[in-house]
Structures are given as C-alpha cells and as structure tokens.
C-alpha positions as CSV (number, residue, x, y, z in Angstrom):
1,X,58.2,44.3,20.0
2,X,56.9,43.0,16.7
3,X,58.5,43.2,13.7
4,X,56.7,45.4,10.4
5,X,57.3,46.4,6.9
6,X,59.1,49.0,8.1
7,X,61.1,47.4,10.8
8,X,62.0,47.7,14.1
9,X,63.0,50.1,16.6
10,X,61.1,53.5,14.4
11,X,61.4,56.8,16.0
12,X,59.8,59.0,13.9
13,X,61.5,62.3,15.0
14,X,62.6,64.2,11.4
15,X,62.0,68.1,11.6
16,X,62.0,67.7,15.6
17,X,64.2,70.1,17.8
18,X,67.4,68.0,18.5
19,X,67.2,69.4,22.2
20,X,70.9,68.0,22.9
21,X,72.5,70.6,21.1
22,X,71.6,73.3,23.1
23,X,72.4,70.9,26.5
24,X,75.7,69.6,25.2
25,X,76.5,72.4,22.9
26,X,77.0,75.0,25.9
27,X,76.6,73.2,29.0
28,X,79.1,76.2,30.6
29,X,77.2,79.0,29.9
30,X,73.8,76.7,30.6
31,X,75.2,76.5,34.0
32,X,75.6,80.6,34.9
33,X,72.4,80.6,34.0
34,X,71.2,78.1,36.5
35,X,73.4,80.0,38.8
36,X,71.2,83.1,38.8
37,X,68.0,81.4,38.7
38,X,69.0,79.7,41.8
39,X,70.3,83.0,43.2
40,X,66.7,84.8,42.3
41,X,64.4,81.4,43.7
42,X,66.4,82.5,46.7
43,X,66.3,85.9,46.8
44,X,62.8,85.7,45.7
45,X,60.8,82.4,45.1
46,X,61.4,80.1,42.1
47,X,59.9,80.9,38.9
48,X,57.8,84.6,40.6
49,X,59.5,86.1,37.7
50,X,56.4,85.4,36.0
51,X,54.4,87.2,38.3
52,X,55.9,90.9,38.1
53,X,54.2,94.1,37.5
54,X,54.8,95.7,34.5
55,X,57.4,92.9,33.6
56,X,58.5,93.5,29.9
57,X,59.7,97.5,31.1
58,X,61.3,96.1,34.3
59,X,63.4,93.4,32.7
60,X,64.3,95.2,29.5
61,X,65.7,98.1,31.9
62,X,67.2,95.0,34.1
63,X,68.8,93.8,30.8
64,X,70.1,96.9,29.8
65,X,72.0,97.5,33.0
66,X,73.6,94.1,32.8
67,X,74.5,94.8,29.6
68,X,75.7,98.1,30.1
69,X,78.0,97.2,33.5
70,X,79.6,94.5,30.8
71,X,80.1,97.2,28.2
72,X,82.1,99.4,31.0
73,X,84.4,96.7,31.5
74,X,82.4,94.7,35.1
75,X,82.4,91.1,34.4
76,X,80.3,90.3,37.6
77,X,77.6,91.5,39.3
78,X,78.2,93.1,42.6
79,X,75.2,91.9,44.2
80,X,75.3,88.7,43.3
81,X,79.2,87.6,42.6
82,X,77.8,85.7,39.4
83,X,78.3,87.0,35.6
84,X,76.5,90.7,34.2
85,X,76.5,88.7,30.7
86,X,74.5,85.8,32.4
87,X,72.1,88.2,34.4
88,X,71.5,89.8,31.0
89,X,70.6,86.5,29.2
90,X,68.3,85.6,31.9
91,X,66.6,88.9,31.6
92,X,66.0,88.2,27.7
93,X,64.8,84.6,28.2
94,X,62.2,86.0,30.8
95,X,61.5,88.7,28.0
96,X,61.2,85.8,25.3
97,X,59.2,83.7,27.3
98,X,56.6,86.4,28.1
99,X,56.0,87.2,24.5
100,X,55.7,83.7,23.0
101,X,53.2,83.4,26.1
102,X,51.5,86.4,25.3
103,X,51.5,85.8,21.3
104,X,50.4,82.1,21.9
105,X,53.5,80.8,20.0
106,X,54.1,77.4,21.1
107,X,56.1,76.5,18.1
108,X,58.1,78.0,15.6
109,X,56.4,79.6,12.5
110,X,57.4,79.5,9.5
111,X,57.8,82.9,7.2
C-alpha cells in the first residue's frame, strides 16, 4: 500500500447503509425470521416465494391472519410452532421485496 495526500487506509463509505445495525441491532428477532424461512425452504423450496400466483393478495391475506391470531392473544403458529409476529414480518418483507422489484427501486429515493 502506498502512501497519498490523503493517506492511508481510505474507505470512502459516508451516506452508505451501515448494514451492522440491522445484524447486531436485532440479531433475536433476525433469527425467528430465519426460523420460518427455513421452515418454508422445507415445506416448500427455498426462495419459491417468488414464484407464486397472484402473490401480493395471497401474502397480504397471509399477513393479516398472522397478525390477526397475534391480536387474539396466539403467540405461535400452530402449524409451525414458530412466532405469528415473525410469520407476519416475513409476509411483509416478501410484500416489500416484490414491489421494490416491480417499481425497479434498487435504492432509496429521496422526496
């Protein structure tokens, strides 16, 4: 490594996503979610979320019934043993990544 005005060791990374917060910010929830990912790859196939009919309706509705089990007091899914609030998450990061797909928004714009 040579040395330069500017010195040594740059990492020019101001503005970036600091991607660690989210990873060591909530690295318990992070894990449920893992948890029914791995449950669907094996129910299923891993990532043929992406491939569903009509997938916007079907996992909103999904969502919604995670989310309403929570609301009448069910902390886990039957089916699966594993956590209605993570089942409903998963449902709106399949929903989120289908319309920043759709909308071709790779990065955050601003207003």
């Amino acid at each position: 490594m040579t040395d330069n005005e500017r010195g040594v060791g740059l990492k020019f990374d101001a503005g970036k996503n600091q991607a660690r917060l989210l990873r060591e910010g909530v690295p318990r929830a992070l894990e449920e979610l893992d948890k029914v990912l791995t449950f669907g790859a094996k129910k299923y196939a891993a990532h043929s979320w992406q491939h569903v009919e009509n997938a916007d309706e079907r996992y909103q509705d999904a969502s919604y019934r995670h989310d309403s089990a929570r609301n009448k007091g069910e902390v886990f899914d039957r089916e699966t043993g594993l956590m209605h609030r993570a089942h409903h998450i998963i449902n709106e990061l399949f929903l989120l990544e289908l319309e920043l797909r759709r909308e071709g928004l790779d990065a955050i714009k601003a207003p």
